[in-house]
C-alpha positions in Angstrom: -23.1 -29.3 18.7 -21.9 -33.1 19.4 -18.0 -34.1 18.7 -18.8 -36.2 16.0 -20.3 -32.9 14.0 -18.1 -30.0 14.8 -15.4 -32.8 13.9 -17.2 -33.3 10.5 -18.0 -29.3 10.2 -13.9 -28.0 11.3 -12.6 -30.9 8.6 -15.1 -29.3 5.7 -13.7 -25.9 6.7 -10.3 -26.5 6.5 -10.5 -28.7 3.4 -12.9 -25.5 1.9 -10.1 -23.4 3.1 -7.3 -24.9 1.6 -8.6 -25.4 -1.9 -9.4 -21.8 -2.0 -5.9 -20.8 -1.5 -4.4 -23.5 -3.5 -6.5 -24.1 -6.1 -8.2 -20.5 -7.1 -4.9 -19.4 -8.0 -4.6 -22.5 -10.7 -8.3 -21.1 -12.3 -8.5 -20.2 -16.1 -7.7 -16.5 -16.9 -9.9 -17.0 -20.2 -13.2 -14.6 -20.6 -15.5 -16.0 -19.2 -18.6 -16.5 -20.8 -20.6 -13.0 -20.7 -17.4 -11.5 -21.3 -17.2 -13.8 -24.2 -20.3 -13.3 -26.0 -19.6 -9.7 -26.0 -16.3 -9.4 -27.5 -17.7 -12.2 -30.5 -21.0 -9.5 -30.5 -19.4 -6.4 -30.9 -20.7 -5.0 -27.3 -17.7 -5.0 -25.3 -16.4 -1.4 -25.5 -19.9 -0.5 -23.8 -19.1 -2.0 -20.7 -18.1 0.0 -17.5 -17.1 -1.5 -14.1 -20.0 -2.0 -10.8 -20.1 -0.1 -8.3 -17.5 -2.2 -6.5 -14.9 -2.4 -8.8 -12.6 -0.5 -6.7 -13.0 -2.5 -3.5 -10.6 -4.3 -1.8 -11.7 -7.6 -2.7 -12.5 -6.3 -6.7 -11.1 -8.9 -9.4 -10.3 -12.2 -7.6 -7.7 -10.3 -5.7 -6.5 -8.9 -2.1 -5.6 -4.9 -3.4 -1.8 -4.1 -2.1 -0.4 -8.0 -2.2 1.8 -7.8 -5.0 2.1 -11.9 -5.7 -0.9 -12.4 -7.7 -1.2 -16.1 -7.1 -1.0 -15.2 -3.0 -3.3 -12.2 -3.6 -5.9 -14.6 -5.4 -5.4 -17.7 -2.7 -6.2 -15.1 0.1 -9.0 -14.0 -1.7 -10.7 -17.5 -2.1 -9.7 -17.8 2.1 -11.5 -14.6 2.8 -14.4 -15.5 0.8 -14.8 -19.1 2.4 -14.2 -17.3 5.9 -16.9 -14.8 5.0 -19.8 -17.2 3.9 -19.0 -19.6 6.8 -19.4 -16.7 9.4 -22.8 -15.6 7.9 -24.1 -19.2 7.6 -23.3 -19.9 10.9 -24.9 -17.1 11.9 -28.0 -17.7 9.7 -28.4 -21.2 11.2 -28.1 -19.9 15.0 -31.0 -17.6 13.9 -32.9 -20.3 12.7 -32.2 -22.1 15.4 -33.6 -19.9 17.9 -36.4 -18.9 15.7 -37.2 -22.9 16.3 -37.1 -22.3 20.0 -33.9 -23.3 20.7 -32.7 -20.8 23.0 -29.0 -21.6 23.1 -26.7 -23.4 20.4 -25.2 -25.9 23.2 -29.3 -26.1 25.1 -31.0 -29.4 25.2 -33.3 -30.2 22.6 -37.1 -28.9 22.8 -39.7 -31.2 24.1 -41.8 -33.0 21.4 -45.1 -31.1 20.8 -43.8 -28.3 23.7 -44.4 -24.6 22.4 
């Protein structure tokens, strides 16, 4: 990867970084709308929780941090972190599926393969 882009690419991720831990704290606490439409339709009490719902991550929250805005803000982190780990790691698979062989390698020959 040049300078220019892992530049471009760290700035994105720290800027991604800090608004989750800033700002997903500030989001509405409001139903949203599912949850809405079945409290105004009746439906709600036959709801029951996914499979998940007792995972660490469950409900915009980091289970056993007490200070639910830092609990939410280290959620949003860990979910940025996350998907940029398996992105990355999608696009150096799809770079070597290309034929690139390594991510710092020179560039393919036009028309070689």
């Amino acid at each position: 990867m040049n300078r220019k882009l892992a530049i471009f690419v760290g700035a994105g991720l720290l800027v991604a970084l800090a608004l989750a831990f800033l700002v997903s704290p500030e989001a509405s606490s409001s139903p949203d709308g599912l949850e809405k439409v079945a409290t105004d339709e009746g439906f709600i009490d036959e709801a029951r929780d996914h499979d998940l719902a007792d995972s660490p991550l469950a409900d915009y929250g980091v289970e056993g941090v007490d200070d639910e805005r830092l609990s939410t803000g280290l959620a949003g982190v860990l979910g940025v972190a996350v998907t940029f780990v398996v992105m990355g790691g999608l696009l150096l698979l799809v770079r070597v599926a290309n034929g690139r062989r390594s991510p710092g390698g020179p560039e393919p020959e036009p028309g070689a393969g």
